[in-house]
C-alpha positions as CSV (number, residue, x, y, z in Angstrom):
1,X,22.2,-14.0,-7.7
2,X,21.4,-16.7,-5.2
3,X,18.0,-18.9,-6.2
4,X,16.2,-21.4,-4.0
5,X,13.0,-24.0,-5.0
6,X,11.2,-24.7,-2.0
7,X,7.8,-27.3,-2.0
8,X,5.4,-27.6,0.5
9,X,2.3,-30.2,0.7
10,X,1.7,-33.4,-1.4
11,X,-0.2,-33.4,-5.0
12,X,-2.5,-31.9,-5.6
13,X,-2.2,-29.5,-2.8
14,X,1.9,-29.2,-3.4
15,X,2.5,-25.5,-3.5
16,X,6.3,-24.2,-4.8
17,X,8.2,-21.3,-4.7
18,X,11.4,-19.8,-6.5
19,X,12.9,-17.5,-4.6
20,X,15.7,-15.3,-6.4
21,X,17.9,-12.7,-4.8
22,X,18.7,-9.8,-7.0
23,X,21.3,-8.1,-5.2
24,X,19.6,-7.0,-2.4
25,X,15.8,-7.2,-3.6
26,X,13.7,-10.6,-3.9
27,X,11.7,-12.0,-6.6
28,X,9.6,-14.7,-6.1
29,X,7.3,-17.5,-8.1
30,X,4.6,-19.2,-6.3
31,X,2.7,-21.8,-7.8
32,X,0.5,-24.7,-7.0
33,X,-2.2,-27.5,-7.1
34,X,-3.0,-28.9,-10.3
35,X,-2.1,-26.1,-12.5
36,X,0.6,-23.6,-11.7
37,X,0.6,-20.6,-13.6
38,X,0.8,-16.3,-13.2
39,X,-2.3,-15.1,-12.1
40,X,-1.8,-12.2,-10.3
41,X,2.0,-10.3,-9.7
42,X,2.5,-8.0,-7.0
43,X,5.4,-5.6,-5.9
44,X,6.0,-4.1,-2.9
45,X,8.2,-1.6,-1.4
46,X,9.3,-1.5,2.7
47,X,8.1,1.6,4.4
48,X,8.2,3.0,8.0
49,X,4.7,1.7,9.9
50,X,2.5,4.2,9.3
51,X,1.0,3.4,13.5
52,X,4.8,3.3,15.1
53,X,7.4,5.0,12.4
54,X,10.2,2.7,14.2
55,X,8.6,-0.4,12.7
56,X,8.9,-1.4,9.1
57,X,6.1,-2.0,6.9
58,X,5.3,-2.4,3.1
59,X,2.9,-0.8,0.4
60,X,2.0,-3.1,-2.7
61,X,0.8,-2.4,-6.2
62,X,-0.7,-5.7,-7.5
63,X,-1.7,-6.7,-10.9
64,X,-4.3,-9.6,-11.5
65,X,-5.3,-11.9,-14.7
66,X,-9.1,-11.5,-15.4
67,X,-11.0,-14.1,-13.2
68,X,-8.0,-15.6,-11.1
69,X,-7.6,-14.7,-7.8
70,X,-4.1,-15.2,-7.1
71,X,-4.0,-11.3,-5.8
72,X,-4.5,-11.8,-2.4
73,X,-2.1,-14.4,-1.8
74,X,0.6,-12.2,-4.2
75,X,0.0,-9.3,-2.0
76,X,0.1,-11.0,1.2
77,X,3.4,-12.6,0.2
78,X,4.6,-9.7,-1.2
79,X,3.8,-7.1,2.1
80,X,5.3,-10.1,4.1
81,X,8.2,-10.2,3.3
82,X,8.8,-6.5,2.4
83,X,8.3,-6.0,5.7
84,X,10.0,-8.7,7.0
85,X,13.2,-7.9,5.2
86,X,13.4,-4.6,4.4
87,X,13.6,-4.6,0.5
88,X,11.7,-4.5,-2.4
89,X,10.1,-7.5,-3.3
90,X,8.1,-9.0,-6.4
91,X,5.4,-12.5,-6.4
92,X,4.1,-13.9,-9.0
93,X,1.1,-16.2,-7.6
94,X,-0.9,-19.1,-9.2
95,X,-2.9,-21.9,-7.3
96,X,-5.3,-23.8,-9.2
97,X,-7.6,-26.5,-8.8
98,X,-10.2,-27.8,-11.0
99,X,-13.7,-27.3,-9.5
100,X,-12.1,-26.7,-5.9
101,X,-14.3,-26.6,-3.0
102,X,-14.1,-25.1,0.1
103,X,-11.9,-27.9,1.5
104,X,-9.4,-28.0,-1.2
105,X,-8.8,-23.9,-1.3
106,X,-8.3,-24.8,2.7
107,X,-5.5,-27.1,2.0
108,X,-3.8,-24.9,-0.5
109,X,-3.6,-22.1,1.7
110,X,-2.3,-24.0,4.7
111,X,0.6,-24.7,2.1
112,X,0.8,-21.3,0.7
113,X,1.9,-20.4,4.4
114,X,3.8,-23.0,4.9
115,X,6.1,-22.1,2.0
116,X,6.1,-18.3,2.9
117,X,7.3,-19.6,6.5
118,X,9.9,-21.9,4.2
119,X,11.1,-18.7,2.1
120,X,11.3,-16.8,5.5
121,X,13.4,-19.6,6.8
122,X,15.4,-19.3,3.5
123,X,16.2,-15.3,3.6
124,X,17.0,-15.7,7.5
125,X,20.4,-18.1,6.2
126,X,21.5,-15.7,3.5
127,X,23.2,-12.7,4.2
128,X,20.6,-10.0,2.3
């Protein structure tokens, strides 16, 4: 197994991922802001596009912790790079910020894709 930590942003908005290969599949933890946690896991599974059967696409099944959010951004991580890569792939997700407002959820998900872009970048140097 080959593992990674990426960061991206500074405190509080500093979101980090662990990315693990397992053979050929990926597993990955995101976390960030002032409380990193599990809120919400999701696993998806690379597919032929269901609109052009030449592409590749990705169906998810998502789990989510009562009151978080942290599904979409599991999901959307988890399709991503499914997709992207061709493999199963798991995310655990958790982003949390006391009392955020609109402007602090903004900064954490310009982060949150700037580390998928990161773990992209990552994948592309490894021979999966």
């Amino acid at each position: 197994m080959q593992t990674v930590t990426l960061s991206e942003g500074d405190k509080p908005y500093t979101v980090t991922a662990c990315v693990v290969l397992c053979g050929k599949d990926i597993a990955v933890v995101i976390g960030g802001g002032e409380a990193s946690h599990i809120g919400a896991a999701a696993l998806a599974s690379p597919r032929p596009s269901l609109k052009n059967t030449a592409e590749i696409s990705a169906s998810a099944s998502v789990l989510c912790r009562l009151g978080h959010k942290d599904d979409l951004p599991a999901r959307e991580a988890a399709l991503r790079l499914a997709s992207k890569f061709n493999t199963n792939v798991a995310v655990t997700a958790g982003l949390h910020i006391d009392d955020a407002d609109s402007d602090d959820i903004a900064k954490l998900q310009h982060n949150f894709q700037q580390i998928l872009e990161a773990i992209e970048a990552w994948l592309l140097t490894i021979d999966i």
